[in-house]
C-alpha positions as CSV (number, residue, x, y, z in Angstrom):
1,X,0.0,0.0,0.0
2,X,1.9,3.0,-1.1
3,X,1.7,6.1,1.4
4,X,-0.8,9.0,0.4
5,X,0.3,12.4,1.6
6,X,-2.0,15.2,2.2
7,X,-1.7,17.2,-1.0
8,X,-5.1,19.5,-0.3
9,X,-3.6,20.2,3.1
10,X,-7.0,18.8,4.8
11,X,-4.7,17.4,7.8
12,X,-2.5,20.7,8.4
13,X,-6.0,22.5,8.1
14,X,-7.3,20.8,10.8
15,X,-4.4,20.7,13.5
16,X,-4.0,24.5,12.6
17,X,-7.9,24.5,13.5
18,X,-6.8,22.6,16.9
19,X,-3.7,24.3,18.0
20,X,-4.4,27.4,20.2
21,X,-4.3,30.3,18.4
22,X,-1.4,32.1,20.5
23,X,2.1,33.1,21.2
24,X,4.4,30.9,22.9
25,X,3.2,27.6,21.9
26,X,5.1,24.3,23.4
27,X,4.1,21.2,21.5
28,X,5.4,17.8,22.5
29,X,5.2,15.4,19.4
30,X,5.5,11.5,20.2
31,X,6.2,9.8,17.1
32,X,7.6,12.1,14.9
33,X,9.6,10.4,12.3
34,X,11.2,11.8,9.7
35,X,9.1,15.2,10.6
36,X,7.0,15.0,7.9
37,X,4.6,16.5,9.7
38,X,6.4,18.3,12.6
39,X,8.0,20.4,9.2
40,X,4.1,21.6,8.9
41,X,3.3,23.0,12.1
42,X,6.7,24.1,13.7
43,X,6.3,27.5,12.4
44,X,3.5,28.3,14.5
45,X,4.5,27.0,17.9
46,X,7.3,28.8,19.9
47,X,8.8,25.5,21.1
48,X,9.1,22.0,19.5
49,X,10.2,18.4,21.5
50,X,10.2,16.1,18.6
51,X,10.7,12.6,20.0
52,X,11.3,9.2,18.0
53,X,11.9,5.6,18.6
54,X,14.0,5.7,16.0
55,X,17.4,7.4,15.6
56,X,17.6,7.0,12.0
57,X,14.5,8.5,11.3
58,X,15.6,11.4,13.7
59,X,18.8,11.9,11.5
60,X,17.1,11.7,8.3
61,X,14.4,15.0,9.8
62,X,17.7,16.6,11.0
63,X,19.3,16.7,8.1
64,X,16.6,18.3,6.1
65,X,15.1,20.4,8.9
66,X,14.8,24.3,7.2
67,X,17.1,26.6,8.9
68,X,14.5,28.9,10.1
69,X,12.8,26.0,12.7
70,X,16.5,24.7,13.9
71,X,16.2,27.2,16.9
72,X,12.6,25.9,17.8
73,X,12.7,22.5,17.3
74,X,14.4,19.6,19.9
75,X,14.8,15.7,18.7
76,X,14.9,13.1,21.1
77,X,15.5,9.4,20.3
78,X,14.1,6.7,22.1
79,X,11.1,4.3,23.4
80,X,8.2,7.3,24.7
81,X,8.0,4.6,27.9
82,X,11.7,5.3,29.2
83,X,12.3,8.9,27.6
84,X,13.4,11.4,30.5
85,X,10.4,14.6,29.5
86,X,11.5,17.9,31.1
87,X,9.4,18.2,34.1
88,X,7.5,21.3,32.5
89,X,3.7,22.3,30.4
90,X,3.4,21.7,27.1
91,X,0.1,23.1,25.6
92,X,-0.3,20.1,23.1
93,X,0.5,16.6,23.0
94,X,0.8,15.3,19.2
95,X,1.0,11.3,18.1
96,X,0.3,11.4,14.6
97,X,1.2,8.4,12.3
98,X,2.2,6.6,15.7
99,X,1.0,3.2,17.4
């Protein structure tokens, strides 16, 4: 089954609908991949921790990460289960594409 991506923007659309709609956002994203998605909202949210199971994955978002979100985005590797989380609010949990 190949992979459809979201070419009328119907899923950005809709977290953009869900995120609140103010300065300083913190988002914690569990699952994030290769940032396919994480690449989509960054820009709105003042702070990013982007964590993945897989390190490989996390390399691959690195590398293409856009300048312009380096300085707002974190990436964590490892299980979510045994992942040391800053003891701090975040004002939205994302797990997107995750099980």
């Amino acid at each position: 089954m190949a992979l459809r991506l979201d070419a009328d923007n119907h899923e950005i659309a809709a977290l953009a609908d869900f995120l609140p709609a103010r300065g300083g956002l913190r988002v914690l994203e569990i699952g994030c991949g290769d940032g396919r998605m994480t690449r989509r909202y960054a820009h709105i949210a003042d702070r990013v921790l982007a964590v993945d199971s897989s390190a490989e994955q996390l390399d691959e978002f690195r590398a293409s990460m856009p300048l312009d979100l380096r300085g707002r985005i974190e990436l964590r590797a490892g299980p979510i289960e045994t992942l040391q989380i800053p003891d701090e609010d975040f004002d939205v949990v994302l797990m997107s594409w995750s099980l």
